[in-house]
C-alpha positions as CSV (number, residue, x, y, z in Angstrom):
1,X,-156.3,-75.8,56.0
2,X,-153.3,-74.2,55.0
3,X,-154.6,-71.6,52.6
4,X,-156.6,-70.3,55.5
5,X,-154.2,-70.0,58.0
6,X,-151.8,-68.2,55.3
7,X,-155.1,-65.6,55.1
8,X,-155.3,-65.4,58.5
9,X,-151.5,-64.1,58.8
10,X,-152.7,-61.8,56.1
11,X,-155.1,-60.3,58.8
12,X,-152.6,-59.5,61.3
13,X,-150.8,-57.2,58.6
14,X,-153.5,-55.5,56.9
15,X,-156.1,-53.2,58.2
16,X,-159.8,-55.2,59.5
17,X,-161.2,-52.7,56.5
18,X,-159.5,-54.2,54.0
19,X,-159.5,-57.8,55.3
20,X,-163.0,-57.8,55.4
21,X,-163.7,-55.6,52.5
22,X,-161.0,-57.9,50.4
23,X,-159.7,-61.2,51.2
24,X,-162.7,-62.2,53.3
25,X,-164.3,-62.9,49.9
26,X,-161.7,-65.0,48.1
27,X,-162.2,-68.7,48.1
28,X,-159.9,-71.4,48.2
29,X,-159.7,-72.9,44.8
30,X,-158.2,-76.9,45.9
31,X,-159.1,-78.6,42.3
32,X,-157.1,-75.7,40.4
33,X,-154.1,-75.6,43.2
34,X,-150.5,-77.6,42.8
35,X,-147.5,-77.1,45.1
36,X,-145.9,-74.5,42.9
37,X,-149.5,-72.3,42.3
38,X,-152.2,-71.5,44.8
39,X,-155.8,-70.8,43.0
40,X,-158.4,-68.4,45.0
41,X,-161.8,-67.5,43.1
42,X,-163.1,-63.7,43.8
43,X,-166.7,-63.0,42.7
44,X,-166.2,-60.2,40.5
45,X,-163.6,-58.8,38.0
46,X,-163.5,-55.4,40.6
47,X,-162.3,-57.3,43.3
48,X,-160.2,-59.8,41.3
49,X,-158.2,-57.6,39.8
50,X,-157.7,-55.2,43.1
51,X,-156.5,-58.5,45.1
52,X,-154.2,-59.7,42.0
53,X,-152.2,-56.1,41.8
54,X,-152.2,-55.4,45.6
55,X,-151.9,-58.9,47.6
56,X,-151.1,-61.3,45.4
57,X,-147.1,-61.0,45.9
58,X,-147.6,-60.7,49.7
59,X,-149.8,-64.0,49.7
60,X,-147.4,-66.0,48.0
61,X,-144.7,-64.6,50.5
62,X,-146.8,-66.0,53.3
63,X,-146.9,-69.3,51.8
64,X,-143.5,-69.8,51.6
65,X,-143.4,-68.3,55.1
66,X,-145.6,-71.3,56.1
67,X,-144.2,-74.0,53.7
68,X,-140.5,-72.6,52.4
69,X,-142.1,-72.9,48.8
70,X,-142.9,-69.8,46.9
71,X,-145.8,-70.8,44.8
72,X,-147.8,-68.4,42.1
73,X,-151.1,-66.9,43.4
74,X,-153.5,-66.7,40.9
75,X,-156.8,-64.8,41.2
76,X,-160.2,-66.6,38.8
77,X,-163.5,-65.7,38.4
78,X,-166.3,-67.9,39.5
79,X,-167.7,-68.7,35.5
80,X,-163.4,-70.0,35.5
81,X,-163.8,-72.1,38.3
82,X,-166.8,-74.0,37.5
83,X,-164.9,-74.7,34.0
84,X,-162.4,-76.8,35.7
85,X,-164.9,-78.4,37.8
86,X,-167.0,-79.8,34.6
87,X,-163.9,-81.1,32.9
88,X,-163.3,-82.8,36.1
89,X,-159.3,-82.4,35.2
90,X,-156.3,-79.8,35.7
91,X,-156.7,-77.2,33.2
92,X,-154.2,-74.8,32.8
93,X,-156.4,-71.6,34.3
94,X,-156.9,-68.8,31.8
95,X,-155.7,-65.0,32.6
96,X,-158.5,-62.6,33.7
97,X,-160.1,-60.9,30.6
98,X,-158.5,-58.1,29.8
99,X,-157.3,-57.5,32.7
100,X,-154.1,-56.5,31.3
101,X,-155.0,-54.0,29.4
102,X,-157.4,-52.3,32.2
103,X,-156.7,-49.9,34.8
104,X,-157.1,-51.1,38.2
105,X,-159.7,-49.0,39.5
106,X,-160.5,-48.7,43.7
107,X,-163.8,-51.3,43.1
108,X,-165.3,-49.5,46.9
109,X,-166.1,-46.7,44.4
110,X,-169.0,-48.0,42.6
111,X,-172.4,-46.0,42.3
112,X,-174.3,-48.2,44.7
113,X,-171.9,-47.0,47.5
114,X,-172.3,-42.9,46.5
115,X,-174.8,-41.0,48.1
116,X,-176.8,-38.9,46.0
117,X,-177.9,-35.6,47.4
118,X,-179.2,-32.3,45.7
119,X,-175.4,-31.2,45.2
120,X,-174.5,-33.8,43.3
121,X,-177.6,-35.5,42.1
122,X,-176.7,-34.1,38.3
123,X,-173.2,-35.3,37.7
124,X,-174.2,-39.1,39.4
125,X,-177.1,-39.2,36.7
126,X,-174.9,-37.8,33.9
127,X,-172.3,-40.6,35.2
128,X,-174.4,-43.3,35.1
129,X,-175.4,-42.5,31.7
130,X,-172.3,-42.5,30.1
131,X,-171.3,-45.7,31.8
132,X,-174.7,-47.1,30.1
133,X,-173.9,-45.7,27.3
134,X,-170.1,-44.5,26.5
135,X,-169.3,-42.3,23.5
136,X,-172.6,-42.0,22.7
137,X,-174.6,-40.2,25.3
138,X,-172.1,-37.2,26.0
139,X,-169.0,-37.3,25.0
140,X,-167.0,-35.4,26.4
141,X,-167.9,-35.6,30.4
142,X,-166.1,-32.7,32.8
143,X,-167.1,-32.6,35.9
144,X,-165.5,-30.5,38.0
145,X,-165.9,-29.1,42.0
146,X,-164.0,-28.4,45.3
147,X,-161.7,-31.2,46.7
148,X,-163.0,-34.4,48.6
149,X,-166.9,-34.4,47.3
150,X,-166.9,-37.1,45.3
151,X,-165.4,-36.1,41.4
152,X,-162.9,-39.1,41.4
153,X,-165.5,-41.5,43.1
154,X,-168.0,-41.3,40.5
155,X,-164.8,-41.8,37.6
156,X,-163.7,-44.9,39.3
157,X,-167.8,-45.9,39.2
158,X,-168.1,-45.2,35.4
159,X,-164.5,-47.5,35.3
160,X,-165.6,-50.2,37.6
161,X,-169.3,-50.2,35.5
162,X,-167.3,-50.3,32.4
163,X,-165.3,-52.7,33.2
164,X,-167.8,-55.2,34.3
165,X,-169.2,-55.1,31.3
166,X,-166.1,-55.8,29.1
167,X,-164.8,-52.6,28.2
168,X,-161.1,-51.6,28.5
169,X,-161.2,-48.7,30.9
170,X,-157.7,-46.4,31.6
171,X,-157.6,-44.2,34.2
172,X,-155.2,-41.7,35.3
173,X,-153.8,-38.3,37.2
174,X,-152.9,-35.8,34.9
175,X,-149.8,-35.9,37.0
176,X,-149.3,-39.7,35.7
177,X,-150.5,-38.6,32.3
178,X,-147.7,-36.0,32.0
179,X,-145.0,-38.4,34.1
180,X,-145.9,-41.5,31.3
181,X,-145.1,-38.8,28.6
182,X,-142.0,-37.3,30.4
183,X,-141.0,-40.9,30.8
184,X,-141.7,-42.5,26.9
185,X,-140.3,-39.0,25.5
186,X,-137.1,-39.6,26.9
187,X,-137.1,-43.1,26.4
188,X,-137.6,-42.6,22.8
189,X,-141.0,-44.9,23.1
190,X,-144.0,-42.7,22.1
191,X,-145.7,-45.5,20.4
192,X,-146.0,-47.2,23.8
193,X,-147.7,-44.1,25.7
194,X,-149.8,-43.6,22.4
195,X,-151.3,-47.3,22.0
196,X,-151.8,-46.7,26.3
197,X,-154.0,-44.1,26.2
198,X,-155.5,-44.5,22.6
199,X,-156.7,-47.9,22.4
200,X,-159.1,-48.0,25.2
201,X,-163.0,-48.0,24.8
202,X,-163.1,-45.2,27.8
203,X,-160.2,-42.5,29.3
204,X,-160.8,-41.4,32.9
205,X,-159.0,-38.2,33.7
206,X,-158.4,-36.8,37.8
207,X,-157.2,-33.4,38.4
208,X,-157.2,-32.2,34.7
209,X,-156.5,-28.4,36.0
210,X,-153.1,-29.6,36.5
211,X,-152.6,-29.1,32.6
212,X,-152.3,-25.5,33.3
213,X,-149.4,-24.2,31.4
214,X,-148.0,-27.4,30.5
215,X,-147.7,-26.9,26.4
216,X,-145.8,-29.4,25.2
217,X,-147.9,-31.9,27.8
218,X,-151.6,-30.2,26.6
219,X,-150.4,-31.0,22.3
220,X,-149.7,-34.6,23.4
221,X,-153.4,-34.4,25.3
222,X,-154.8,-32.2,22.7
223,X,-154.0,-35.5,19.8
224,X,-154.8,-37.9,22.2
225,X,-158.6,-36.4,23.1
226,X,-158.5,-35.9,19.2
227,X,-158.0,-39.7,18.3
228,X,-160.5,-41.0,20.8
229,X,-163.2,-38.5,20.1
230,X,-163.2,-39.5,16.7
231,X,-163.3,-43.3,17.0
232,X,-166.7,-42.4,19.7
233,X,-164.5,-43.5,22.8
234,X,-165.8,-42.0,26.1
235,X,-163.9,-39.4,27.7
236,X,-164.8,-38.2,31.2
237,X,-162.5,-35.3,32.8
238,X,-162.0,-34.3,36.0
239,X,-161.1,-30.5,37.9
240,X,-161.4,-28.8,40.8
241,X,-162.8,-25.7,38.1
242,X,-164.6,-25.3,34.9
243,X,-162.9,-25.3,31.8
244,X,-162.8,-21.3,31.5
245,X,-161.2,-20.6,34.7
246,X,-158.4,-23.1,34.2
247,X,-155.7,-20.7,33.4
248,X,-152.7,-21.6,31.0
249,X,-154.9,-23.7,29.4
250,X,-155.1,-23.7,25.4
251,X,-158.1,-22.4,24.0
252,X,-158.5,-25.5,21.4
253,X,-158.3,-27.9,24.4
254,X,-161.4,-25.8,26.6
255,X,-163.3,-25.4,23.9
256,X,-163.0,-29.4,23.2
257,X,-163.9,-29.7,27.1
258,X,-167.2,-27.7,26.9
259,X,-168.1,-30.0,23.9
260,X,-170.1,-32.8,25.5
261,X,-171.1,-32.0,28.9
262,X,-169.9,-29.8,32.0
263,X,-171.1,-30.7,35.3
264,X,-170.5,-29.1,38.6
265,X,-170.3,-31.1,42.3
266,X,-171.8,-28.3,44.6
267,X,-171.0,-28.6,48.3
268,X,-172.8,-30.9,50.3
269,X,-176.2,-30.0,52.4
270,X,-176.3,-31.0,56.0
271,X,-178.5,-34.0,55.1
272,X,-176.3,-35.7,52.5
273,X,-173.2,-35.5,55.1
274,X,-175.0,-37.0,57.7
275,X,-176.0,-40.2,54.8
276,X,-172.8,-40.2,53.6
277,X,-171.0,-40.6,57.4
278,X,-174.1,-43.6,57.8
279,X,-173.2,-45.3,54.4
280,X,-169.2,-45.3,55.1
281,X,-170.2,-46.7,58.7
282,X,-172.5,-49.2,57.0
283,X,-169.8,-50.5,54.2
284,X,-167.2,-50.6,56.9
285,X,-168.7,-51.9,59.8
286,X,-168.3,-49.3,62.2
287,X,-171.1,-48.5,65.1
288,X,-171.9,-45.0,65.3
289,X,-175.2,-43.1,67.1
290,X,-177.0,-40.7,65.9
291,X,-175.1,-38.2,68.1
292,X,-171.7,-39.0,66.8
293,X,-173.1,-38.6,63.4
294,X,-174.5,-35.2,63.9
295,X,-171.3,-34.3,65.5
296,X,-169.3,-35.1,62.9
297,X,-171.4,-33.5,60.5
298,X,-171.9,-30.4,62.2
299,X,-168.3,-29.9,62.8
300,X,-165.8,-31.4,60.1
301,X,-166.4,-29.0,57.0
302,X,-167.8,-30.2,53.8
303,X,-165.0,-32.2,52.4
304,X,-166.6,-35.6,51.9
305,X,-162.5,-37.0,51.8
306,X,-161.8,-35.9,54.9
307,X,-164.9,-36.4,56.7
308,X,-164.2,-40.2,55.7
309,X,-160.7,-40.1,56.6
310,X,-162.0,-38.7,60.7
311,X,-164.3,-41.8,60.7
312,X,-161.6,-44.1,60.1
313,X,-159.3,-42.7,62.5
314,X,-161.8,-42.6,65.0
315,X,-162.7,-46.8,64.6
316,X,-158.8,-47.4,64.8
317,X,-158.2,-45.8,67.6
318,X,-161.4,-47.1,69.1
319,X,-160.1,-50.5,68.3
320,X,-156.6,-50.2,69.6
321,X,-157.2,-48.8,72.9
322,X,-160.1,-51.4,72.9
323,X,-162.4,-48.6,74.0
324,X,-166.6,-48.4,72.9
325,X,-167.3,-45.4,70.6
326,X,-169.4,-43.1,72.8
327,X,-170.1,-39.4,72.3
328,X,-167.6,-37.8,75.1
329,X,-164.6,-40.8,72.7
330,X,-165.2,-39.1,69.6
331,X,-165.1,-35.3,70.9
332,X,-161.7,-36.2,72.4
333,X,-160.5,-38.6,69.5
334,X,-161.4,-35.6,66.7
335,X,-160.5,-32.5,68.7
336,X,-157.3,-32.2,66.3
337,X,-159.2,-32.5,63.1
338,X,-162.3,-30.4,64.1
339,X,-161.1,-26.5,62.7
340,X,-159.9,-24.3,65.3
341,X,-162.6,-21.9,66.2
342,X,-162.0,-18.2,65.3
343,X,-161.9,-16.3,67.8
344,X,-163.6,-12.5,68.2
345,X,-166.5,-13.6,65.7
346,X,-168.3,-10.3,64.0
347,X,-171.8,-9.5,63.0
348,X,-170.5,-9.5,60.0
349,X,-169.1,-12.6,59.8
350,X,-172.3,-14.3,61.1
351,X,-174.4,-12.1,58.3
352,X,-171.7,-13.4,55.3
353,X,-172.2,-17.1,56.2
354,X,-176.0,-17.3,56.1
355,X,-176.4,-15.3,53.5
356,X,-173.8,-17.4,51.2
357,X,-175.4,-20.8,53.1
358,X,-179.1,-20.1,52.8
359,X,-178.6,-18.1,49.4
360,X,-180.4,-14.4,50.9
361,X,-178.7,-11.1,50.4
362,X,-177.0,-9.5,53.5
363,X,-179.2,-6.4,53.3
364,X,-182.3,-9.1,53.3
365,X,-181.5,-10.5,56.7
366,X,-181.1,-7.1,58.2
367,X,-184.4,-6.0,56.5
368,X,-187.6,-5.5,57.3
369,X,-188.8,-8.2,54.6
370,X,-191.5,-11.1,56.2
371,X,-191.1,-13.9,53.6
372,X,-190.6,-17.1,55.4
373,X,-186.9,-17.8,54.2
374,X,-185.9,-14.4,55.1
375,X,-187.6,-14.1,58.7
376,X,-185.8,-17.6,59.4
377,X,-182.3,-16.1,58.3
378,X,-182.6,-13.3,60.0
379,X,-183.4,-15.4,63.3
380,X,-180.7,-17.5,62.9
381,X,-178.3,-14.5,62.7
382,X,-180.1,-13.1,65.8
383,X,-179.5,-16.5,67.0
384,X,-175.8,-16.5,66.1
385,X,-175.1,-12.9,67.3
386,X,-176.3,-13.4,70.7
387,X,-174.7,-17.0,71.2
388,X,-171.2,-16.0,69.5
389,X,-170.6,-12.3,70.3
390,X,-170.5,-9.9,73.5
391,X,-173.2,-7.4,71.8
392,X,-176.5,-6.3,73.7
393,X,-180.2,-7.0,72.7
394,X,-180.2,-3.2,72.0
395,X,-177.0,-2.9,69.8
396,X,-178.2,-6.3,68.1
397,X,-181.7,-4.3,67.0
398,X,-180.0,-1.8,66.0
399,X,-177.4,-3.5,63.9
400,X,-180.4,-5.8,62.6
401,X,-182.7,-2.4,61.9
402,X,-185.2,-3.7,64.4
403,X,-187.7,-1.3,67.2
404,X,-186.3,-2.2,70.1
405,X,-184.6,-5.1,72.1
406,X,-188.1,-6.6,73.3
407,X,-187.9,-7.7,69.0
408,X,-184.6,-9.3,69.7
409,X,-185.4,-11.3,72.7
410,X,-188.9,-12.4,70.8
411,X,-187.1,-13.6,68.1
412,X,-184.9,-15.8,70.3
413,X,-187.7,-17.1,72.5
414,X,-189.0,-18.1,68.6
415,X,-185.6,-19.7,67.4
416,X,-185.0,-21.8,70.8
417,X,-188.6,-23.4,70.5
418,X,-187.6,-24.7,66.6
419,X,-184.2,-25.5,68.3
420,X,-186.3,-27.8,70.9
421,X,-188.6,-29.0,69.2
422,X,-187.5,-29.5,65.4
423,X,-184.2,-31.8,65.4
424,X,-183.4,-30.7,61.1
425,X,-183.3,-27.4,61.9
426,X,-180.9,-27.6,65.0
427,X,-178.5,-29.1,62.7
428,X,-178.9,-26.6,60.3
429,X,-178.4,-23.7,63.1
430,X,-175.5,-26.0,64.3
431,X,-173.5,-26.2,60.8
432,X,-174.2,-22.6,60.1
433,X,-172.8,-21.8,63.9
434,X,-169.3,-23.5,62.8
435,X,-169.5,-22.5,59.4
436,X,-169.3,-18.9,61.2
437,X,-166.6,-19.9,63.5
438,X,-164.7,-21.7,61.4
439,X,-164.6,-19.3,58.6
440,X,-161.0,-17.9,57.4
């Protein structure tokens, strides 16, 4: 059929991820199609919408590659398809609903594909709330965190949510907020920007510290929150900070951002890395052990972006040089993006990570205190010292305010048997180790 064979062209220039992710779900639409338009049905609004604004013009090229006719592609829902089928006759197709007036949002970012740990396990439940229930739950939404854990994943899933269930959904950078005002300034053509951004039943914001010092930008924002807020329309902001620490930003516009609710992204623990690398392996297809897994997640940070971004590279390259994904692969394939390792490592380096990472003051660990959490930390940094720097058993009892070195090398004899025998808390010594050697 010639509607496959133009998709299978579309393979060869697109990545497996998003051929399979994408365009392996269309379906040829013949009772719909005519010479000059080519009808595919996607089954959902998400992925309608993504394949209309990103592949559309590129499928219709490939047709007239194949047929030297350029015909319009157009992208239905299944509830349009089985329309035309009743009527048993060529109906002019309607448009998408509302698709015109919609973002279009990434639909991979939906909250069935984020993993919810302890880190972030408040802002996903606030999210999903508000996508039940926009403008009515909490209004405003800032959540806010480092880069690459997840802030503009769980925007696009309150967009996608919304979407799906016939609201009008804009989302945007502050970057492209200012740029779309620059623009309509200039252009004399304000009422275009205005009716954009204020006649939508929810406004997604990314990166919102970028308003920082931008006045004549943060008045335009300051009306615009203003207009919305007062019709109930859901706002949910994004930034890599709270509202108080963005400097150069009004204090009208905070205050209007600590209205509804402020929720924080924390860093990830070792556990929710290791589901997150699983999930992204699951949605993608890619075959990973255990060992690979831990690897990664032991040794690639805490940005969730980036940990993502190593997985990927490591399946292409797999792919192109045709070669099976073992443990020794991966090592080589990721030496570049695992952080160079500090050299000349301190004590008190060692002591500054696990005290920040397991939340226990540096004059704790080197205590003489025998609660469980403490005696484990100290351990570790016992564990640490011994493993990472030149210093003796005697100078590491000293420096840890122990007797004697025989207390050292009892406390690694202990360490090495939970290191055998208990595979959680290997990993946990294992981050911590290249949290220490990776630290700036």
């Amino acid at each position: 059929m010639l509607a496959d064979s133009v998709l299978n062209l579309l393979k060869t220039e697109i990545s497996d991820l998003e051929f399979n992710r994408y365009i392996k779900q269309l379906e040829y639409f013949e009772n719909g199609s005519r010479s000059d338009k080519v009808v595919f049905v996607a089954p959902n609004l998400l992925i309608a919408n993504w394949i209309k604004t990103k592949y559309a013009e590129k499928i219709a090229h490939l047709f007239e590659v194949k047929t030297g006719k350029k015909p319009t592609v157009k992208i239905i829902l299944k509830n349009q398809a089985a329309k035309v089928k009743k009527n048993r006759a060529p109906i002019e197709l309607e448009e998408l609903s509302k698709s015109s007036k919609n973002t279009i949002l990434n639909p991979s970012y939906t909250f069935d594909s984020f993993v919810v740990g302890s880190s972030n396990q408040y802002a996903y439940t606030v999210s999903k709330s508000v996508a039940n229930k926009p403008g009515i739950m909490y209004n405003p939404v800032f959540i806010y965190g480092p880069t690459g854990l997840g802030k503009t994943h769980l925007i696009h899933a309150i967009g996608n949510h919304s979407q799906l269930n016939g609201k009008v959904v804009i989302y945007a950078t502050i970057e492209q907020f200012m740029n779309d005002f620059t623009y309509n300034l200039r252009n004399q053509s304000m009422d275009r920007f205005r009716q954009k951004y204020r006649s939508c039943d929810i406004l997604l914001i990314d990166d919102t510290q970028f308003l920082s010092n931008k006045i004549q930008t943060q008045e335009e924002f300051f009306h615009t929150f203003n207009e919305l807020h007062s019709q109930g329309k859901q706002i949910v902001l994004t930034s890599d900070k709270p509202p108080k620490n963005i400097v150069g930003l009004e204090e009208r516009l905070q205050s209007r951002f600590e209205w509804g609710l402020v929720a924080d992204i924390g860093l990830p623990e070792l556990e929710t890395k290791i589901a997150i690398i699983k999930k992204k392996c699951e949605l993608d297809g890619i075959n990973l052990n255990d060992e690979i897994i831990n690897y990664i997640a032991t040794n690639m940070g805490d940005n969730i972006r980036e940990i993502e971004g190593a997985i990927i590279n490591l399946n292409a390259y797999a792919s192109l040089m045709r070669q099976e994904i073992t443990f020794e692969f991966a090592k080589n394939v990721m030496k570049e993006q695992i952080k160079q390792k500090k050299e000349n490592t301190t004590l008190e380096d060692i002591i500054s990570v696990i005290s920040k990472e397991l939340n226990i003051k540096p004059s704790e660990i080197k205590s003489k205190k025998r609660s469980k959490n403490i005696v484990e930390a100290r351990r570790i940094g016992i564990y640490l010292a011994r493993t990472l720097t030149p210093n003796s058993m005697p100078s590491l009892a000293s420096f840890f305010g122990m007797k004697d070195h025989t207390a050292v090398s009892h406390n690694m004899k202990k360490i090495n048997e939970l290191i055998e025998t208990n595979e959680s808390f290997r990993l946990k010594v294992d981050e911590l180790k290249n949290k220490v050697l990776t630290k700036n």
